[in-house]
Each structure stands twice: as C-alpha cells, then as structure tokens.
N, C-alpha and C positions, 0 to 999 in steps of 0.2 A: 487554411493556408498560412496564418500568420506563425500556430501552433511552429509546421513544417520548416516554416522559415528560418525562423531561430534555431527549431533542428541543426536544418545546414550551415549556422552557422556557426554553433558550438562545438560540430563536428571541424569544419575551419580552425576555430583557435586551438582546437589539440594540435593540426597540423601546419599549423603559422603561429604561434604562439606574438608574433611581432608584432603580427599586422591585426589582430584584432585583440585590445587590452582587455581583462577581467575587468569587473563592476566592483566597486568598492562600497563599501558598506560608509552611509558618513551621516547616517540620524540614529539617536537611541530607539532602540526597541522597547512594545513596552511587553510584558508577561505579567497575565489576571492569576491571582491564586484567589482561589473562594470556597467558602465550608460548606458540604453538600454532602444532601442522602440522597437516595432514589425515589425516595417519597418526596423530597421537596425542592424540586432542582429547576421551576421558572424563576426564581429571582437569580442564580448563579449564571442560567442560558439568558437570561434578559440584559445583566450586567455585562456577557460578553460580547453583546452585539450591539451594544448604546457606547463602550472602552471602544470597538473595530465594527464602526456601523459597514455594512454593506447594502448597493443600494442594486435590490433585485428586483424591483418594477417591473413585469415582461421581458427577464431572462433567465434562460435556460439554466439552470443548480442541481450539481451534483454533489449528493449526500455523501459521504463513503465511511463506514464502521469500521472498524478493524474486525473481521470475519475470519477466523483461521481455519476453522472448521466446525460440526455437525455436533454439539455440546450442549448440553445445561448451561442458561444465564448465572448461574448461582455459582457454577465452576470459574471463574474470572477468565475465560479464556479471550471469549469476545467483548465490544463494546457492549455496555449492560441495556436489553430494549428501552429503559424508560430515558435514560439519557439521549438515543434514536430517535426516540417517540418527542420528546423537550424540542429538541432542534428540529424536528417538522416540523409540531406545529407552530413554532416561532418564526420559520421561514414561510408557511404559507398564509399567515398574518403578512407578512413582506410583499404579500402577489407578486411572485415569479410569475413568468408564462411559464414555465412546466418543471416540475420536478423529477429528479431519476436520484431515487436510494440503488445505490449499489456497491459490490466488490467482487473479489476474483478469491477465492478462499487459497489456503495452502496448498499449493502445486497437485491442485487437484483436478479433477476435469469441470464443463461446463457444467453436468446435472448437479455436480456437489454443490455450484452455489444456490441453487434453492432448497437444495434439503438443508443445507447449512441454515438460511434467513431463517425455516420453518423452524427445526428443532430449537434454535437459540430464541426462539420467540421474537426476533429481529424483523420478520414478514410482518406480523401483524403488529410492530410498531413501525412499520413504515406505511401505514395509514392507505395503503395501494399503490402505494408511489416505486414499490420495489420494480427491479430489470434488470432479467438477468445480463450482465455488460460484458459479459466472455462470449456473448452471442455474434459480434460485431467486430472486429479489430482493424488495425492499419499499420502498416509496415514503416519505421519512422528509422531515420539515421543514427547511429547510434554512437560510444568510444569505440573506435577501431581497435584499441588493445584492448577489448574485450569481444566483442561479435561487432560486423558493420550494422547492424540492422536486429531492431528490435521491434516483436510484435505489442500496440497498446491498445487496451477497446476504445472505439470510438468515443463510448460516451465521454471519456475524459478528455477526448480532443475538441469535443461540440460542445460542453460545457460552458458558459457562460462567466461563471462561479463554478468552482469547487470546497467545498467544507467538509473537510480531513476530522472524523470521528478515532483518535487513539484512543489505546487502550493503556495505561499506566502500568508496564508490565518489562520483566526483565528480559535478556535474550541471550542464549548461549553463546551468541557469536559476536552480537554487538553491544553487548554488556545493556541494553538496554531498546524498547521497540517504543518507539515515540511518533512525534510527528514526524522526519525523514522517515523512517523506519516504515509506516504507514502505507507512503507513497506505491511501495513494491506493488503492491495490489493493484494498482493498474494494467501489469502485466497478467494475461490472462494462461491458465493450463500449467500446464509443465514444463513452461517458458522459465518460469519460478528456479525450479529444479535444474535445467540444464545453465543456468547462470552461475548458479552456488557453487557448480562442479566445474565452470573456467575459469573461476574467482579466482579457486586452488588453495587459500588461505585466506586467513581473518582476515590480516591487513587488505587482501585485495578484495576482498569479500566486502569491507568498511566504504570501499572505495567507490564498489560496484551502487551500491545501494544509494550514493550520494545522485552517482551519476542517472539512473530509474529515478530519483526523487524530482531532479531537476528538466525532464523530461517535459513537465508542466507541474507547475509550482501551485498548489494549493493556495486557496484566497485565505481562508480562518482555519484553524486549528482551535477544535474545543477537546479537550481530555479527559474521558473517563476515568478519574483519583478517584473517587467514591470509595471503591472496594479496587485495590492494587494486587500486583503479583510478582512477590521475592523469588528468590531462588530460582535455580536453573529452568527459566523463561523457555519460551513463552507459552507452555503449557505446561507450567507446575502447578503443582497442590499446594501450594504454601499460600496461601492468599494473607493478607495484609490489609483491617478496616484502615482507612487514611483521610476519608473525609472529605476528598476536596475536587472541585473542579477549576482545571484551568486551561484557558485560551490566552493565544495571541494570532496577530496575520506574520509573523516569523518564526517558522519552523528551526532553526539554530539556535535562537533567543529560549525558544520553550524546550528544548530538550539541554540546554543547558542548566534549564531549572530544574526538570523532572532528574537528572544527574543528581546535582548538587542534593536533594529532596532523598535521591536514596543513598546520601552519601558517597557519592564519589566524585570524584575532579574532573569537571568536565574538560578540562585538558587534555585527561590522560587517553579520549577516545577518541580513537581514528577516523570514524567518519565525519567529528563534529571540528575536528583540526582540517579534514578536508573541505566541507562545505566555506568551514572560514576564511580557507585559502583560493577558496574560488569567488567567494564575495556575497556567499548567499545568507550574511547575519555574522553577529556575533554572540558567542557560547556565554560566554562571563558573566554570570550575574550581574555583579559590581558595574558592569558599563553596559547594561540597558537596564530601564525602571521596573520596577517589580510593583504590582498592586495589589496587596494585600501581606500576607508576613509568610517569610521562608524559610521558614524552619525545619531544618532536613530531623529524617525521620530514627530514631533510635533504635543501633541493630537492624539496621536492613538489609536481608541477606544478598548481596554479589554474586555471579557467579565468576568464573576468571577474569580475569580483564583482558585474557589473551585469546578467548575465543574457542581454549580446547573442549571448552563442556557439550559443545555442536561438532569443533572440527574432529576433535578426536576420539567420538562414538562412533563403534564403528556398526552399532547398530542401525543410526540417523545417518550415517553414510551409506551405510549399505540400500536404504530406502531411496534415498538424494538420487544416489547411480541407477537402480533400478526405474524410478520414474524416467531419465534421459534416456535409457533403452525403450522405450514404447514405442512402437510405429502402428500408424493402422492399418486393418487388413479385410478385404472385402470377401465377406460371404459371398459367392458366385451364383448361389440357390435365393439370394434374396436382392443382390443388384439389376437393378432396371435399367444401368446406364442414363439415368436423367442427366447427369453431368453438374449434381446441385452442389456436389463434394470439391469440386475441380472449382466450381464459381465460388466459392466460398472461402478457400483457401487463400489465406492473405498473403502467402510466398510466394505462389505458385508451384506447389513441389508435386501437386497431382497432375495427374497425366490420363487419358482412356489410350488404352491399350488393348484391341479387340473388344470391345466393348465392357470390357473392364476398367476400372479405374485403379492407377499404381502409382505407386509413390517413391520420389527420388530421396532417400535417405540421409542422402549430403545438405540439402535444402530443405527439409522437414523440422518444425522449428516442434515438435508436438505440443501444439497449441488446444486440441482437440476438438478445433471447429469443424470438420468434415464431421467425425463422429456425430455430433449434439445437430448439425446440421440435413443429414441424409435423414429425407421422410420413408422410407423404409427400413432405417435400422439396421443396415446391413453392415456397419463400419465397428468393426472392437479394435479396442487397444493391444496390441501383445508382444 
C-alpha cells in the first residue's frame, strides 16, 4: 500500500506541481569503485555492503540482474552469473526471510525469462532463489503524459529490499544502461515495447525511463564493470576487459560515474538531467565522494549522444512496432472457458464471450500473462 501511495502522489505533483514540492537532494553521495575479476569478486561484494550496509534480517529481497535476453555469459550482454552468484550468497549470510532473484528480459514474453536465467547460466547462480516475476503484476498510476497506468510485477512492489544487479554496458538510446536504466525491467512483457513507441524520441524516451525507475527506487546498486560493453549497446560485440566493480545506494550518483568512466559528461544525458531535477541524486562526480580512483577509461567507444543508433534503425524499429501489435487469441479447440486468463489479467481487458474469452484491444497492455497463465495453452500471441 505504501508502494501505491506514493504512486498517487507523484502522479499529484505532475498535476499540482504547487502543492506538492520535489525532494531535494542535500547529503553527498557516496560511489565504490573496486578492481575485480570473476574469479575473485567477495572482497569487492563485501566492501560494498560494509560502504551501504543493509539490514535484511527477516525481509523480503529482491535480487535483479540486468537480463536482456537468452545469451552466452561470455557475450557481456547480461549481469555475468558469478557476480549473481557473489550477491546471493552475501545476502543469505545476511538472513533475509526470503529471497526472489529475478527480471523481466527485453520485451519479451513470460517463458523468455527462464530460458533467458537458464542459457546465461544466471538460474544456476541464483542458488534456487530464481522467480519468474512476469508471473504476477499490478496495475500502478503512472505520467499521464505518457500512459495513466503502468503494469509492474508484484515481486518489486512486496520486496522488502531491492538490489539492482547493472550491467556496465552502453545503449543506443541512452547513451548508456546503468542503475536507472536497469530499473525498466520491472516492467513485465511487451509493456517494454509499447512504451519505446509513446516515448516517440530519445528525449522522451530519456524521460520515460527516469519516470519506470522511480516507480520504486532500488535500495543498492552493485555493477558488473568486470568485463564492460562499448559501442552500440546494449547487445554489442565490442566488449571491453575494465576491471571493476561498483556500487552505491544512489542510482544518479553511480551512473554519473559509469558516464564519466566511459567518457562522457554526464551532463550531457537526459535522463541523468531529469532524475536531478526531480531530486533523485546528483550526477557529478566532483559533489559526491568517490571511493576508490576514477579514471575514465581510454577510447571508449560512444554511441550518439542523440539516441539515433536505436531511434533511427529502422530494423530495431520495425521489431519495437511489431511486438505493440500482439494481441492474444484463443484456440476454440483447446479453450475450456476456466476464466484463469480473465483472472489473471491485471487490466482487465478480457472478457468471456459465449464461452470464449476476447480481448478489448484498447485496454490490452500485452503483458502476456493470459498466455503464460492459461493451464491449457490455448492463448498465442499474434
């Protein structure tokens, strides 16, 4: 409820901007930078949790990796498992009452996120603790100048704790996918997808992400630097060894370093000018504490700072558009009318219709929990 609360009232200050003031940022942040492999990364995950202890005694923590999709660890796409693997089991030294490793992979459907965990060897560093979290979701208020209402899986709303697994990796759109960046993945399906395509541009694109980030704010941020990714992000081949791991509990503060780190000004990016101006940190190195040394990295490949490397493919477009076109559609030879699709549905846009279930296309968010949810398999996407 408290999640919800806040909801309603962030949606408020868009719409009274008077009556309820922004937070203002008034302690220094701090940001860990630490030298690390994969083979030896408990002293770098121990140093970041003794810097931002968290105190999870019997509560509820949620893990989350940056998951993009069904890849080789080696290809730097996702968080790398043994980094996964570091942060479990340092959090279950911490006795939580319960843990949930999970994510929402790239605007793909439900089953994708466990092929995804499987193939990136990410399931079997989540020590059993994995779930899939596109299984559950709830319907939460949202920028009206973007959609009113946005779907998010539960487990990030029951979360206790959450700890934001980034991947050090660049981004066509946002010049760079950090800890805001991350956050998307709460959003479950092809919710993903039809977002990109009301963004309509970078800038609003920059905006949108800020606004999904702050939905529910991650407790720590730890970032897989070990093995980084230049160039036209966030599934290039150009990988980049870097060494390093870093955390902080301010997502604005650490992605102004991860900036700075690949060379560029973290001024110059619009989501990190947005979160600033809503009050969620500050970007600038120089005015929060850095620990350990930052030394941006030589020749690190950029890609535009304007976002066309994403907005103006018109192959990655053409994919974006094609997933907000899905709707499901019920096999008649295999629906039983149980009504599990209609209950499950977090908008409500199903309906039984002669014993069929149909779907209001206007309110269809394609989430694709009907599908992953109907115990006869009767629901495709098309």
């Amino acid at each position: 409820m408290e999640t919800f609360f806040y909801a309603i009232l962030r949606i408020l200050s868009h719409q009274f901007p008077n009556i309820i003031e922004k937070n203002e940022v008034k302690t220094m942040s701090k940001v860990m930078i630490h030298p690390a492999t994969y083979e030896n990364l408990k002293e770098a995950v121990d140093l970041a949790f003794e810097i931002f202890p968290l105190d999870l005694q019997g509560k509820s923590v949620l893990i989350k990796p940056n998951v993009l999709r069904a890849t080789n660890a080696d290809e730097g796409v996702v968080t790398h498992p043994a980094v996964l693997r570091s942060v479990v089991e340092k959090v279950v030294a911490l006795k939580p009452g319960a843990i949930i490793v999970g994510d929402n992979t790239g605007m793909m459907s439900y089953g994708a996120n466990e092929e995804s965990f499987r193939k990136t060897g990410l399931m079997e560093a989540a020590m059993g603790y994995y779930k899939n979290i596109g299984n559950d979701s709830v319907n939460l208020p949202f920028n009206p100048d973007f959609v009113p209402t946005v779907s998010v899986s539960r487990a990030v709303l029951d979360a206790d704790v959450i700890i934001s697994l980034p991947k050090f990796k660049t981004h066509g759109l946002t010049v760079l996918t950090g800890a805001i960046k991350n956050s998307y993945g709460f959003l479950p399906g092809a919710l993903k997808a039809r977002l990109h395509k009301i963004a309509g541009s970078p800038e609003r694109f920059h905006e949108l992400v800020v606004e999904v980030f702050r939905l529910r704010v991650p407790d720590l941020f730890l970032v897989d630097g070990v093995v980084g990714m230049e160039g036209n992000g966030p599934a290039s081949p150009d990988l980049r060894d870097i060494g390093l791991i870093l955390a902080s509990d301010n997502a604005v503060a650490l992605d102004g370093v991860i900036a700075t780190l690949m060379g560029c000004d973290p001024g110059l990016l619009k989501f990190l000018q947005k979160a600033k101006a809503l009050g969620l940190g500050e970007y600038d190195p120089n005015l929060n504490e850095i620990i350990g040394q930052l030394n941006p990295i030589k020749d690190f490949k950029l890609p535009p700072l304007g976002g066309e490397a994403i907005h103006h493919n018109k192959d990655i477009q053409a994919f974006l558009h094609q997933r907000t076109l899905l709707r499901p559609q019920v096999d008649p030879d295999l629906c039983t009318a149980c009504g599990t699709c209609i209950d499950q549905c977090p908008v409500s846009a199903l309906s039984m219709i002669n014993d069929l279930p149909q779907v209001d296309t206007e309110i269809c968010i394609t989430c694709f929990c009907c599908q992953e949810m109907c115990p006869e398999k009767a629901i495709e996407l098309k």
